[in-house]
N, C-alpha and C positions, 0 to 999 in steps of 0.2 A: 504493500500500500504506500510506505513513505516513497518508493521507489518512483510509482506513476504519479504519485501525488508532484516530485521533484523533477520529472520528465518536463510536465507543463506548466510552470513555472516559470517565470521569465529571467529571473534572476539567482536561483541560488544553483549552485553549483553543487553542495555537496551538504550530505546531514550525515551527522554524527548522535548517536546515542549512548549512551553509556547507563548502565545497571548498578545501583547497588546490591552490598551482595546481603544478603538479608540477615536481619537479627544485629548487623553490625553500622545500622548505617541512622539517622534523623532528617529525612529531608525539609525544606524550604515547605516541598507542600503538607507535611506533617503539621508544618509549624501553623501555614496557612486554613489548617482546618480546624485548630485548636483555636485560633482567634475568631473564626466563626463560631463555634461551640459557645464562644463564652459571648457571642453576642447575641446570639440564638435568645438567652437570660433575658433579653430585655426587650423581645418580641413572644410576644405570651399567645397571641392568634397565627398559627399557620396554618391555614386551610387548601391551598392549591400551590402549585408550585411557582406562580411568580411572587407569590408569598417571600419565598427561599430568596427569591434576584435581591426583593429589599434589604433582607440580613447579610446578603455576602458584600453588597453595594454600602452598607451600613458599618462594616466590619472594621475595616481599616479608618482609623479618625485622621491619617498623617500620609503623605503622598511617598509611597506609589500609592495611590486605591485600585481595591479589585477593578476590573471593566468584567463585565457579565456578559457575555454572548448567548443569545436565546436559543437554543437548536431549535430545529425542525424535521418531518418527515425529508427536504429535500437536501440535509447534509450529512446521512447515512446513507453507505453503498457499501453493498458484499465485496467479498474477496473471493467467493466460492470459484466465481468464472477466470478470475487471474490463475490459482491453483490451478484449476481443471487444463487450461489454456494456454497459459503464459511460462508458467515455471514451475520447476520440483523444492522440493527441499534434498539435499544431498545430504548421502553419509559421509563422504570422501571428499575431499579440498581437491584444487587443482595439480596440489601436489603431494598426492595419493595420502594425507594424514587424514586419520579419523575428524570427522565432525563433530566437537561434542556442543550442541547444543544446550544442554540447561548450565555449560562453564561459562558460558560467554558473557563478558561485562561491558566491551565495547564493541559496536557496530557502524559501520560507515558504507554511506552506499553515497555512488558518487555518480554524476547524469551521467557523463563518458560511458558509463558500463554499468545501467539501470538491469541490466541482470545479472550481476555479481552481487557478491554480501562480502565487504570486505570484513574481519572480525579479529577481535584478540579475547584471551582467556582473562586480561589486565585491564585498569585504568587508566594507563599511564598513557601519555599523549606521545612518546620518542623512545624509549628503552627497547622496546618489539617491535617488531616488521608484523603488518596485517596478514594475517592465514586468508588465501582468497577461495568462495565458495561460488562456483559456477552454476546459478539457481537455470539456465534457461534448460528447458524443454527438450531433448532431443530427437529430434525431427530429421529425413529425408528432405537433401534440396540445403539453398542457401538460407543461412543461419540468418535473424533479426535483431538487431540492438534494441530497438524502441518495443511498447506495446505497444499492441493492435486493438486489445479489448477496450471500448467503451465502456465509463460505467454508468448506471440508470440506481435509480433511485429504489433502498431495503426496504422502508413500506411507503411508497407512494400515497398511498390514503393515510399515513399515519400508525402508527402502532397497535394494535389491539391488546387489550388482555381478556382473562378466561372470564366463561360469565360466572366460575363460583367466588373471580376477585370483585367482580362487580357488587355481584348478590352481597356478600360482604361489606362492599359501603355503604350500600346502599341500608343497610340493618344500620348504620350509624349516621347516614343524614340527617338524623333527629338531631344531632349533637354538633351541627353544623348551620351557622346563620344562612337562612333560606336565599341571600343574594347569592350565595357558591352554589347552590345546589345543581344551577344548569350545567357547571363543571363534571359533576358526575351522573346526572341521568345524561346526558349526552357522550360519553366514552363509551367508543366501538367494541364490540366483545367479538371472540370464537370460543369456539366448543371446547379447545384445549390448548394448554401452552406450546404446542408442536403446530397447530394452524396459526400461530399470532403473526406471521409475517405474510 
């Protein structure tokens, strides 16, 4: 995904990610949800979810302040068709070393070669040479740098949940001021969590 996401792109050249490795690390956004927590204290009505924009928008009293982006149905898209289409996951590096996936702390993928996973077992930015993983496809006929898959939009209409999470609100709209209520008789249901896309 970061891969296509920095194909089209007009300017960045290269992403870098990096893992900490668990149990041993506190991040920035740890910190940033604990200063929401504690502002949450002083918003006693949360009834829908733009409720939440006002307390994270709330949170910070000192600049930087959060900035809140709304998502929507039209900013989720599968990966299923990139997998299926585009590229594998490899066991083997390009040069012939094991893959080990759940070691890896740093990851770089660069547009030049949007189907390579460049990686290290490390943090560190210069001590190690990247292990490179050649994710594309092996195919018959001349090889492609770039993807081809378009992506369309995970749920188009919007998300659905089950109708027994509905039915469940729906037992507790009494306990909710009657202006929210069209919030939740209006949320799309399917029959199970396996149809909700």
């Amino acid at each position: 995904m970061l891969s296509k996401i920095l194909q089209s792109h007009p300017s960045l050249e290269v992403i870098n990610q990096k893992f900490f490795i668990p149990g041993h690390s506190f991040s920035t956004c740890d910190q940033d949800f604990d200063i929401t927590e504690k502002e949450k204290r002083y918003h006693k009505n949360i009834y829908v979810p733009d409720d939440w924009i006002e307390v994270i928008q709330a949170s910070k009293k000192k600049a930087p302040k959060f900035v809140v982006t709304k998502m929507d149905s039209s900013k989720f898209f599968p990966c299923a068709e990139l997998l299926k289409n585009e590229i594998t996951n490899r066991k083997m590096s390009v040069d012939n070393n094991k893959v080990e996936w759940l070691k890896m702390q740093f990851i770089q993928i660069r547009k030049t070669d949007p189907k390579k996973l460049y990686v290290k077992y490390t943090v560190d930015d210069g001590l190690t040479d990247f292990i490179t993983v050649d994710l594309m496809k092996l195919r018959r006929g001349r090889r492609t740098n770039g993807f081809k898959h378009d992506f369309t939009p995970l749920y188009p209409a919007g998300r659905k949940i089950t109708k027994g999470k509905k039915s469940d609100l729906m037992d507790l709209i009494n306990y909710i001021p009657p202006v929210f209520h069209d919030f939740y008789i209006n949320l799309a249901t399917v029959d199970n969590a396996d149809d909700s896309s």
